[in-house]
C-alpha positions, 0 to 999 in steps of 0.5 A: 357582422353580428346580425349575419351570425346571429342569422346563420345560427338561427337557421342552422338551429331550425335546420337540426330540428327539421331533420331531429322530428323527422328521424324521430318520424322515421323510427316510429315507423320502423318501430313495432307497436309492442313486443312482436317480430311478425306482422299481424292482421286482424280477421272477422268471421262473416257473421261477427261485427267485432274482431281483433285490435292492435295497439300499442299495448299489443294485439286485444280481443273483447268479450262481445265477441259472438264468435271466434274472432282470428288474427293472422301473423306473416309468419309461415311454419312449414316444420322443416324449421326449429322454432321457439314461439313466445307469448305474454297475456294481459286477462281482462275480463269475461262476459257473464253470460251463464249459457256461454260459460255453462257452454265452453265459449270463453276461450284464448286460443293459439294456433298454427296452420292459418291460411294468409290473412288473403285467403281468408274466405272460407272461414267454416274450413278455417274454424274446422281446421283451426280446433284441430290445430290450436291449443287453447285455455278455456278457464269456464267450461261444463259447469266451472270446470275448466281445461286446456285443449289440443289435437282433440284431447283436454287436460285439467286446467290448473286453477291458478292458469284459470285465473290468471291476471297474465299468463307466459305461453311457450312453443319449442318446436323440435324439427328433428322429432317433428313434436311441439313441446307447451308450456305455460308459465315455464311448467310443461304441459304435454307435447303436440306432433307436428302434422303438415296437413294442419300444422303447415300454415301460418301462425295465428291466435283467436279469441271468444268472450274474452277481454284479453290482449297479447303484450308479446309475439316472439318467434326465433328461429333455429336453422340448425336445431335448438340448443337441445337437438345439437349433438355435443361436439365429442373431443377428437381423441389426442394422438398417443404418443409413438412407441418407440422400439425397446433396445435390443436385449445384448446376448447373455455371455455363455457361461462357462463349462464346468471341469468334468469329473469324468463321472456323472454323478451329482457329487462334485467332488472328484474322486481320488483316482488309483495310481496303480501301485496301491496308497503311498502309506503301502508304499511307504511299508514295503521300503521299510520293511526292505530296508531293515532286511539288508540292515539285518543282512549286515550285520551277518 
């Protein structure tokens, strides 16, 4: 009975394994190589023998490249979009050549308006149209003097950037204002508009005379704009209190009239009216003086 246990444990051990390596398989798999949501295929030129590599470090470009060398992500941009597109650079090394450096060929270039990585087979139209929709850093150019370069336009490149061990590369494109805002290690650097006869396309890098590897390809979409397109929602203005009706004033109680004097004047104080038969002290005069008329009378 023992060794029927002992058994079963053992396969059931071997089973859990089984199934332990191939989950694991499974997941490596599913599991991009590095930091990327896109799915990249690298792209010679007809007369380059060296091209793009991707690895686990992420997708490198060599210096012994003798031409620009492309690779193609699965990603296609139409501007109707928003989109935040955003990359880490590992600089290796550039080559030495002083007429290439004195020429401008050292160069880490990222684009949009790639055709698919199927269509790839005029590549002088992709070259042509590649310069006027990429924006690129080429740390040696004219002598030493390097320079960003897009849409036809050069900006002085900042020596730090020049020299760079790694560099952060960000796109915000803006679908409401069709404009793509750069910015290199989180500083802005100028905004390119977006022009679908270049620009509509899928997204790609390319790369010349430079040891360099891309450790991080992030595109995150914004169907309904980047945070700084979204109006701020305005509070909905709460409802004033009804007014209610002020009670009806009562009506003042009518004053009540003044006695009339009978005169208008302003006095008020009423006149001593005429009895008709002169004062009372008159009256008084005239009894008396009647008065002591009969007394005289009398005594007559």
């Amino acid at each position: 009975m023992k060794k029927i246990v002992f058994f079963i444990c053992i396969v059931l051990a071997l089973v859990m394994c089984s199934v332990s390596v191939f989950a694991d398989d499974a997941a490596t798999g599913e599991t991009p190589l590095w930091n990327t949501n896109m799915k990249w295929v690298p792209k010679s030129t007809s007369n380059v023998s060296t091209e793009f590599s991707e690895n686990e470090s992420g997708l490198s470009g060599n210096k012994n490249m003798h031409d620009i060398c492309f690779a193609v992500s699965d990603k296609y941009v139409d501007g109707n979009t928003s989109f935040i597109l955003e990359y880490e650079v590992t600089i290796g090394e550039m080559t030495n050549d002083s007429t290439v450096r004195n020429e401008g060929w050292i160069q880490y270039i990222f684009g949009f308006g790639f055709p698919s990585s199927d269509d790839f087979t005029d590549t002088d139209s992709v070259k042509q149209n590649f310069v006027r929709s990429s924006f690129g850093i080429f740390p040696v150019h004219d002598n030493g003097t390097p320079h960003y370069q897009f849409d036809g336009k050069h900006l002085a490149l900042e020596e730090e950037v020049a020299n760079a061990e790694t560099l952060s590369v960000r796109f915000e494109y803006i679908s409401s204002h069709e404009e793509i805002d750069i910015y290199v290690n989180d500083e802005y650097l100028e905004t390119m508009y977006f022009d679908a006869s270049i620009h509509e396309g899928y997204i790609g890098v390319a790369s010349a005379w430079m040891d360099w590897t891309i450790t991080k390809a992030i595109i995150t979409e914004y169907p309904d704009g980047l945070p700084s397109e979204q109006a701020t929602p305005v509070p909905e203005a709460t409802t004033a209190p009804e007014i209610t009706n002020a009670p009806e004033a009562t009506e003042a109680p009518e004053a009540t009239t003044a006695p009339t004097s009978g005169t208008t004047g302003t006095d008020d104080t009423p006149e001593k009216k005429d009895k008709g038969c002169g004062s009372s002290s008159a009256i008084a005069q005239v009894m008396l003086i009647l008065g002591a008329a009969l007394i005289l009378k009398k005594r007559k």
